[in-house]
DOMIRO-82931 format. One record per residue (C-alpha): residue in three letters; residue number from 1; x negated, y negated, z. Coordinates in steps of 0.1 Angstrom, whole numbers. Layout:
BEGIN
(atom 'Ala' NUM (X Y Z))
...
END
This chain:
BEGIN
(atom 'Unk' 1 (190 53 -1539))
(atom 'Unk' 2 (151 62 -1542))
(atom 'Unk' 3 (149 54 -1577))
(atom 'Unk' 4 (165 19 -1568))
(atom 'Unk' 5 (140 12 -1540))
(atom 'Unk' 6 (115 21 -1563))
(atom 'Unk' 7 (125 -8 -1593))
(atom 'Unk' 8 (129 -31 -1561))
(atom 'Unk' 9 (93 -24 -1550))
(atom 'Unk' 10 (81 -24 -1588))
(atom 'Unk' 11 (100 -57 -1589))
(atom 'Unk' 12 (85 -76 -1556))
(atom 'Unk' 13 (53 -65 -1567))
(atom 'Unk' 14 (56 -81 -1600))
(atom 'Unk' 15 (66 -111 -1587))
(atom 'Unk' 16 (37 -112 -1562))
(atom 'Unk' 17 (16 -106 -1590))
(atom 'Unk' 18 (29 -132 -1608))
(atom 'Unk' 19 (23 -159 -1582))
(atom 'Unk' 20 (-9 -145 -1573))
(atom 'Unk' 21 (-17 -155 -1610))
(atom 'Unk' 22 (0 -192 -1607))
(atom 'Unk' 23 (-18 -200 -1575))
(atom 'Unk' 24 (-49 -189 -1593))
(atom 'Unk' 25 (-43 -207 -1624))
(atom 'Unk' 26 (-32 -237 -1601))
(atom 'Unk' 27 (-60 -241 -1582))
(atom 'Unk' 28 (-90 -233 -1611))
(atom 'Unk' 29 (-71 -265 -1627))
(atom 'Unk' 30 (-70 -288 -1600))
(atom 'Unk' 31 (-109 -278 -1595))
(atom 'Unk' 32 (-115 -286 -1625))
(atom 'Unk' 33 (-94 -321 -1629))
(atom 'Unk' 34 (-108 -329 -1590))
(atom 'Unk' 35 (-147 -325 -1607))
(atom 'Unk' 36 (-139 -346 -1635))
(atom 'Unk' 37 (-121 -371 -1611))
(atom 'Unk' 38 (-151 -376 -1589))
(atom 'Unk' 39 (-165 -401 -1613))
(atom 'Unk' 40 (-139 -420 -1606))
(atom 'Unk' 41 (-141 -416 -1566))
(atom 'Unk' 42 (-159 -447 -1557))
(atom 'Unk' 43 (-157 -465 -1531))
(atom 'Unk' 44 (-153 -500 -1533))
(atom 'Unk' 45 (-159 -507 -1500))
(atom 'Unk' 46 (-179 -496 -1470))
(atom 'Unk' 47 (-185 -463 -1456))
(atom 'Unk' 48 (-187 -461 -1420))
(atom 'Unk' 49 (-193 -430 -1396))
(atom 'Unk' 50 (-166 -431 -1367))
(atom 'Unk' 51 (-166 -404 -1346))
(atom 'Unk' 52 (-185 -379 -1369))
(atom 'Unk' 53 (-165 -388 -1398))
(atom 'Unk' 54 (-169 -410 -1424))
(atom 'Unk' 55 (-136 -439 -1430))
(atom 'Unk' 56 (-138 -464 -1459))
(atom 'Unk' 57 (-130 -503 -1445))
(atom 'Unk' 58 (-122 -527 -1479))
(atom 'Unk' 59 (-128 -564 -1473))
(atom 'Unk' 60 (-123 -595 -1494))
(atom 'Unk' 61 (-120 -635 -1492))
(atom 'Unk' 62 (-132 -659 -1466))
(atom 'Unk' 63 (-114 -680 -1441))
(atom 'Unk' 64 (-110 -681 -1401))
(atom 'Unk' 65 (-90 -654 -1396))
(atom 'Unk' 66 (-91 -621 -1406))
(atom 'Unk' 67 (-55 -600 -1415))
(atom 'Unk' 68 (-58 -566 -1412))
(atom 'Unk' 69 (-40 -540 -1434))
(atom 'Unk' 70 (-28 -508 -1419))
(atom 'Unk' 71 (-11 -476 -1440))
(atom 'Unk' 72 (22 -462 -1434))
(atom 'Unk' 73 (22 -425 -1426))
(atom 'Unk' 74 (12 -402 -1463))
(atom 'Unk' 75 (-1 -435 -1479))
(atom 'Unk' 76 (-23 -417 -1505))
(atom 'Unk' 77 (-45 -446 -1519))
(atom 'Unk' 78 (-40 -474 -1493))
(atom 'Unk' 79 (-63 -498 -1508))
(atom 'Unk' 80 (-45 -501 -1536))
(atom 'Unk' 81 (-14 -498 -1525))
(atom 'Unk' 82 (-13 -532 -1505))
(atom 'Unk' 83 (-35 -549 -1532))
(atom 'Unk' 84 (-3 -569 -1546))
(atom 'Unk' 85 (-4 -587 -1512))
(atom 'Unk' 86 (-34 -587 -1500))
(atom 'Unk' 87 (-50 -606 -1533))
(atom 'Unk' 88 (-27 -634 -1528))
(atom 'Unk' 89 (-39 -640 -1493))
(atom 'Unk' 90 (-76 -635 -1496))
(atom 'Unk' 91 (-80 -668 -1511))
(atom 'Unk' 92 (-75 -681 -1475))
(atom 'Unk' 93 (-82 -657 -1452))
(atom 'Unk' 94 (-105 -625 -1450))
(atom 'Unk' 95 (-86 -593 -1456))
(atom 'Unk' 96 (-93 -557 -1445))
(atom 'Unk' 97 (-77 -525 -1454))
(atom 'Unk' 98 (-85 -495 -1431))
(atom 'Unk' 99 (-80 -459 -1442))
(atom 'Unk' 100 (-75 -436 -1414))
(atom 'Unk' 101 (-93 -405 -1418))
(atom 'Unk' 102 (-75 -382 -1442))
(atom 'Unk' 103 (-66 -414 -1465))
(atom 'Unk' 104 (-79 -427 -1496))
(atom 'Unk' 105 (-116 -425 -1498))
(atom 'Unk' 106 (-119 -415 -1460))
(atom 'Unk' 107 (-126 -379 -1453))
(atom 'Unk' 108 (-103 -355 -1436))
(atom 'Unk' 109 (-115 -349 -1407))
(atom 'Unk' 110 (-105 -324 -1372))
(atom 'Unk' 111 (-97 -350 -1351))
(atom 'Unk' 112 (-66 -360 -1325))
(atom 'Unk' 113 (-42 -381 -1343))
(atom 'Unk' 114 (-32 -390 -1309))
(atom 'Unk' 115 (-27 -433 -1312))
(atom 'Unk' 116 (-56 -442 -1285))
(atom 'Unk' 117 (-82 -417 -1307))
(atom 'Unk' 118 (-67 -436 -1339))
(atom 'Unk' 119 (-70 -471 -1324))
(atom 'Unk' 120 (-106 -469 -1312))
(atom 'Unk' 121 (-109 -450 -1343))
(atom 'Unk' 122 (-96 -484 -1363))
(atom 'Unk' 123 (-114 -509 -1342))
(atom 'Unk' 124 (-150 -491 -1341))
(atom 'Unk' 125 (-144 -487 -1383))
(atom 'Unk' 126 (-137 -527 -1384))
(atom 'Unk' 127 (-164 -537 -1362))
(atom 'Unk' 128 (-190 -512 -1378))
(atom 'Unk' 129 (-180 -527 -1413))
(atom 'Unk' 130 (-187 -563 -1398))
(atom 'Unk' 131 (-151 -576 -1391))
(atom 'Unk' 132 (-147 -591 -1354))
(atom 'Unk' 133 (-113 -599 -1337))
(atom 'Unk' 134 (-88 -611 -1333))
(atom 'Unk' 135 (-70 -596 -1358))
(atom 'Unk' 136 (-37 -607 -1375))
(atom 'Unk' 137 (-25 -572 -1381))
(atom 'Unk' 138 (-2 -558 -1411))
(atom 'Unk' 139 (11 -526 -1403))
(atom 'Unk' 140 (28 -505 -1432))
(atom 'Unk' 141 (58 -481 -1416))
(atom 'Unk' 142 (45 -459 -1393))
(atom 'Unk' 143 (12 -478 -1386))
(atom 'Unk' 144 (37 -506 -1371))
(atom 'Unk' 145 (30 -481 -1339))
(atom 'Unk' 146 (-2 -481 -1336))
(atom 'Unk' 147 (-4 -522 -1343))
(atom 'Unk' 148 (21 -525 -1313))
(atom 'Unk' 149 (2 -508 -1289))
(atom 'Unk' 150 (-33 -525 -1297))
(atom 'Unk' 151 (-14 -557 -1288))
(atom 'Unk' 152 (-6 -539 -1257))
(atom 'Unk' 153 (-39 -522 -1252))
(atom 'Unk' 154 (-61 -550 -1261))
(atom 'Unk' 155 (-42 -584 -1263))
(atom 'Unk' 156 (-72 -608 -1269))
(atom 'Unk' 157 (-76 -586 -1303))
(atom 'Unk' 158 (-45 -592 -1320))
(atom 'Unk' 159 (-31 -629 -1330))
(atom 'Unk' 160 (2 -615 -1340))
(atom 'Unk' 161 (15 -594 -1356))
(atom 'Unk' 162 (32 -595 -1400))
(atom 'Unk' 163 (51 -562 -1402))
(atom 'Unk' 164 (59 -544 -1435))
(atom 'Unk' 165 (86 -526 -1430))
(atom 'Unk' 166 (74 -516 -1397))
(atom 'Unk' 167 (84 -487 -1377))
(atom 'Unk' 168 (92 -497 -1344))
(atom 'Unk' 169 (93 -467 -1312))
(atom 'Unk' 170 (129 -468 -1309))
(atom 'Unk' 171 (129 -454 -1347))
(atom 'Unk' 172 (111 -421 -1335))
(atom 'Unk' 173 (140 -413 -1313))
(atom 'Unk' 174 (163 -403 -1343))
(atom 'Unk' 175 (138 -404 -1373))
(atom 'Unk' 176 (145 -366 -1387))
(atom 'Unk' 177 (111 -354 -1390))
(atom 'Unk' 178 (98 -322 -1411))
(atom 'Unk' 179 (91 -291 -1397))
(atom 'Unk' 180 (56 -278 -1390))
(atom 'Unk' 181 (62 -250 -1414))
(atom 'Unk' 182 (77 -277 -1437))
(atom 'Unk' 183 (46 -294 -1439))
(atom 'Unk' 184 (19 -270 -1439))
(atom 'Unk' 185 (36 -252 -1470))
(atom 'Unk' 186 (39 -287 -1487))
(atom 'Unk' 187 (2 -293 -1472))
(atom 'Unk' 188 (-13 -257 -1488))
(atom 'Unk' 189 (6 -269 -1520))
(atom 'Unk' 190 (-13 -300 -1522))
(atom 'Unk' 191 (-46 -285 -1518))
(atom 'Unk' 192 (-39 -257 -1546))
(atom 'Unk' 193 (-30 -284 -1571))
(atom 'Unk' 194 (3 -278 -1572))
(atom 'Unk' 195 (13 -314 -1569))
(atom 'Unk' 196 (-7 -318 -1605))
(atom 'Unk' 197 (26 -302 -1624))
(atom 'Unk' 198 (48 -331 -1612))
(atom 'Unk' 199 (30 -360 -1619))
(atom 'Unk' 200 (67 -381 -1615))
(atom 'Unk' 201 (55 -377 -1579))
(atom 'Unk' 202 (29 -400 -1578))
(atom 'Unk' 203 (40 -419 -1607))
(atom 'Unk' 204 (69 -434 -1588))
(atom 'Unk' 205 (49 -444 -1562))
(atom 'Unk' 206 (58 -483 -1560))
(atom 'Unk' 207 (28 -500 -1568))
(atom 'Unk' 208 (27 -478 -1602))
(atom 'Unk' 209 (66 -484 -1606))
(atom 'Unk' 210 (66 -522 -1598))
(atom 'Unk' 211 (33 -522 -1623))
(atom 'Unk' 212 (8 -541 -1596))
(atom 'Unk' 213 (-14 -525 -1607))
(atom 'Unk' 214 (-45 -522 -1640))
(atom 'Unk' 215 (-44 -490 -1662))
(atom 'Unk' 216 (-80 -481 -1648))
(atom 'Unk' 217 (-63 -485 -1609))
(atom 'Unk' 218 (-36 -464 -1617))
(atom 'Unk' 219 (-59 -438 -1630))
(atom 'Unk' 220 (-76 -443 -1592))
(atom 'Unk' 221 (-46 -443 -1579))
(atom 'Unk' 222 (-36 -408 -1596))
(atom 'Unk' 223 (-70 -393 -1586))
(atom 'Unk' 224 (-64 -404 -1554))
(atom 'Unk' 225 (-34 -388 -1549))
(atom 'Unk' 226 (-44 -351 -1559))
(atom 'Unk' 227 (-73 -356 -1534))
(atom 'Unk' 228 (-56 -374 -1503))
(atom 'Unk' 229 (-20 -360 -1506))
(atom 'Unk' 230 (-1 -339 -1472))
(atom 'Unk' 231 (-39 -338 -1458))
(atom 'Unk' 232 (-42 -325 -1423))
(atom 'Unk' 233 (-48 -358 -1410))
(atom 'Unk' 234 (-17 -369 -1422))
(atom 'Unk' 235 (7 -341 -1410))
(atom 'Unk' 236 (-9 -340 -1375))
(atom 'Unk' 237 (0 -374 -1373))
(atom 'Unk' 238 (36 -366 -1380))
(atom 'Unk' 239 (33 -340 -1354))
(atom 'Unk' 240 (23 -361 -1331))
(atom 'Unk' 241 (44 -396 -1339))
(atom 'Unk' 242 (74 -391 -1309))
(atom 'Unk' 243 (45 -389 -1286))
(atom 'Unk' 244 (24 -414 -1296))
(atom 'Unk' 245 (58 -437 -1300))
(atom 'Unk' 246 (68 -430 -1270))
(atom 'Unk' 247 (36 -440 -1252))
(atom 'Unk' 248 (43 -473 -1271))
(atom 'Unk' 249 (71 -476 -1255))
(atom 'Unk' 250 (69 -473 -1219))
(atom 'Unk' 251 (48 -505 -1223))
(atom 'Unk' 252 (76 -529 -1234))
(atom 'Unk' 253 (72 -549 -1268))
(atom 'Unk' 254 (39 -566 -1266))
(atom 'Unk' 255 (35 -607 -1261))
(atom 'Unk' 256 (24 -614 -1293))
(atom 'Unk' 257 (41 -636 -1321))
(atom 'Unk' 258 (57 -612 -1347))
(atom 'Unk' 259 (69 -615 -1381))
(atom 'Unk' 260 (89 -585 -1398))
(atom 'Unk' 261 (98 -583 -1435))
(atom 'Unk' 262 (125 -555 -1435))
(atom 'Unk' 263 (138 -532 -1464))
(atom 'Unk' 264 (172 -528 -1475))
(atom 'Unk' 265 (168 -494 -1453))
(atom 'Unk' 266 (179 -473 -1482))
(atom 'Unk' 267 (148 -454 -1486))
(atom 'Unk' 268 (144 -448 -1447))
(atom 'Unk' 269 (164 -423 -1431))
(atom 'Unk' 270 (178 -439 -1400))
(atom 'Unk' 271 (208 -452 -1393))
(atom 'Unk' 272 (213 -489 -1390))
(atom 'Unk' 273 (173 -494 -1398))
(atom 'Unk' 274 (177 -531 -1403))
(atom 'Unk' 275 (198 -536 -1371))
(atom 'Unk' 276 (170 -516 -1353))
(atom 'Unk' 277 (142 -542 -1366))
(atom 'Unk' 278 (165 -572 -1358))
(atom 'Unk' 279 (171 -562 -1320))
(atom 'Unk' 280 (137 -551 -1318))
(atom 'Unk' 281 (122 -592 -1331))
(atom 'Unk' 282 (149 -604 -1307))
(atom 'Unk' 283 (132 -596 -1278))
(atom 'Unk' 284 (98 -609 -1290))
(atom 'Unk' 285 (88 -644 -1274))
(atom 'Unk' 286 (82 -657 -1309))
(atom 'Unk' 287 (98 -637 -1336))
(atom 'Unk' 288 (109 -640 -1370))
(atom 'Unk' 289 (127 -617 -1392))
(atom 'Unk' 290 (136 -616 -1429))
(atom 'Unk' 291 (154 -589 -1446))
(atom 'Unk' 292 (145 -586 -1484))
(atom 'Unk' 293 (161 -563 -1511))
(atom 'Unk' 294 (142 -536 -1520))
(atom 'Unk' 295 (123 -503 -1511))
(atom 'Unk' 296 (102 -491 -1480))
(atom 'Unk' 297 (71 -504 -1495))
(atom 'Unk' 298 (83 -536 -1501))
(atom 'Unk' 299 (51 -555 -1500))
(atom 'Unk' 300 (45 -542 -1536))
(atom 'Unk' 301 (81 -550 -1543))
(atom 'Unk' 302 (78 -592 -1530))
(atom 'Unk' 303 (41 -598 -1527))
(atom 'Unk' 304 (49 -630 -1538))
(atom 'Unk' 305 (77 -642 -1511))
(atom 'Unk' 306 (56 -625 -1480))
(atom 'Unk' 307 (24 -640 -1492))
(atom 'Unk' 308 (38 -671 -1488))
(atom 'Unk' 309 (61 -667 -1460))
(atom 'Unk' 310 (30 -646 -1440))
(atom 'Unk' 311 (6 -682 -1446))
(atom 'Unk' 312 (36 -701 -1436))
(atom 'Unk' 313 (37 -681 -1405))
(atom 'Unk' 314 (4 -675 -1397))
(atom 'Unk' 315 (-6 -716 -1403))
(atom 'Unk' 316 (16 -719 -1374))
(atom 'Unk' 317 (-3 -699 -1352))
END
């Protein structure tokens, strides 16, 4: 009995030593790739300081109005990601991406992600980077909650409202979410490089799948990735989503004209997703829905058909 305790000590030791060695080994690499990456790391925007951290605001085109893009929840590289759509509207309006802190070239940052720090946290980056309201919002997934409650929060600032996919607060009362443990693991993963040894990870992200974008993005995109992937920011905001949707919803649906461009709810994982959306634009004053096949990030999937329905729509105004 001893001697067999013994191999099994002998043996868990090995294997701690063994991992010991792969986390090393893991994270000397991703050092290594994230200093050679850096080059790449530019911003193409502006850097703003919001709330003693500094969030990246992309702008492009002219026009009136101004449509503002916001990033579903883990959206590694958001500027690129809604480039598909965004360059075939900026010939008529003036576009904005915002990444939260924690996203794309915006640092990670210890702040609340409760939804009125992230709001103010949105607006002050806009109006810092020289965008004024109103807004014609374009929330990704999860962001659809904080663009409902700035319509309810500050109603003169939003003209309506073009959802991607949107998540709506009735969604967060049966969306299965990860567990904290869950997520820091995956979180202390990230940071160790770990990610780096399944690059099918971020290579089936959609805008690399549905090829949207240049050879020199994708690179971006991938560098982007292994720097802004399960970051803090991100998982507290996971943490925090039934509260914050639930806030959202004790105000009613906001008066504001809404359009919603829906998935075929494969890759979400609630039941009846599109009959959620479609009782959801029922009860807005003036809503429109339209259900296109496809994946949750569907804007990289039609850019083409919600370019032109979202001009349609918005020309309406």
């Amino acid at each position: 009995m001893r001697v067999w305790l013994k191999r099994m000590g002998y043996s868990v030791i090995a294997l701690l030593g063994l991992l010991f060695i792969f986390i090393a080994i893991s994270f000397t690499n991703h050092r290594i790739q994230s200093k050679q990456e850096s080059a790449l790391l530019v911003p193409p925007g502006t850097m703003v300081n919001v709330n003693n951290h500094e969030m990246h605001v992309y702008t492009e085109g002219t026009g009136s109005r101004t449509l503002v893009f916001m990033s579903g929840g883990g959206t590694s590289a958001p500027v690129l990601d809604f480039k598909a759509l965004y360059t075939r509207l900026s010939d008529q309006y003036k576009i904005a991406v915002v990444e939260k802190a924690g996203y794309g070239f915006s640092e990670t940052a210890k702040v609340s992600r409760d939804i009125d720090t992230m709001l103010e946290e949105t607006r002050t980056a806009l109006t810092l980077a020289g965008q004024q309201p109103p807004y014609v919002l374009f929330p990704h997934s999860m962001s659809g909650i904080e663009a409902s409650y700035w319509a309810q929060m500050y109603p003169d600032e939003v003209e309506a409202i073009i959802g991607l996919d949107p998540a709506v607060p009735e969604v967060y009362e049966e969306y299965p979410l990860p567990s904290p443990g869950t997520m820091t693991l995956t979180g202390m993963g990230a940071r160790i490089g770990i990610t780096r040894f399944f690059p099918g990870i971020v290579d089936s992200s959609a805008a690399i799948q549905q090829k949207q974008l240049s050879s020199q993005e994708e690179e971006l995109y991938r560098a982007l990735f292994y720097k802004s992937t399960q970051t803090s920011n991100m998982n507290d905001e996971v943490k925090m989503i039934r509260d914050n949707a639930a806030k959202v919803l004790e105000h009613g649906v906001p008066d504001v004209p809404m359009y919603f461009f829906g998935s075929s709810g494969e890759e979400v994982p609630v039941k009846n997703w599109q009959a959620v959306l479609k009782n959801y634009i029922a009860s807005v004053k003036k809503g429109e829905i339209l259900i296109l096949p496809g994946g949750h990030y569907i804007h990289n999937e039609a850019p083409d058909r919600i370019a032109e329905e979202s001009k349609r729509f918005i020309e309406q105004l």
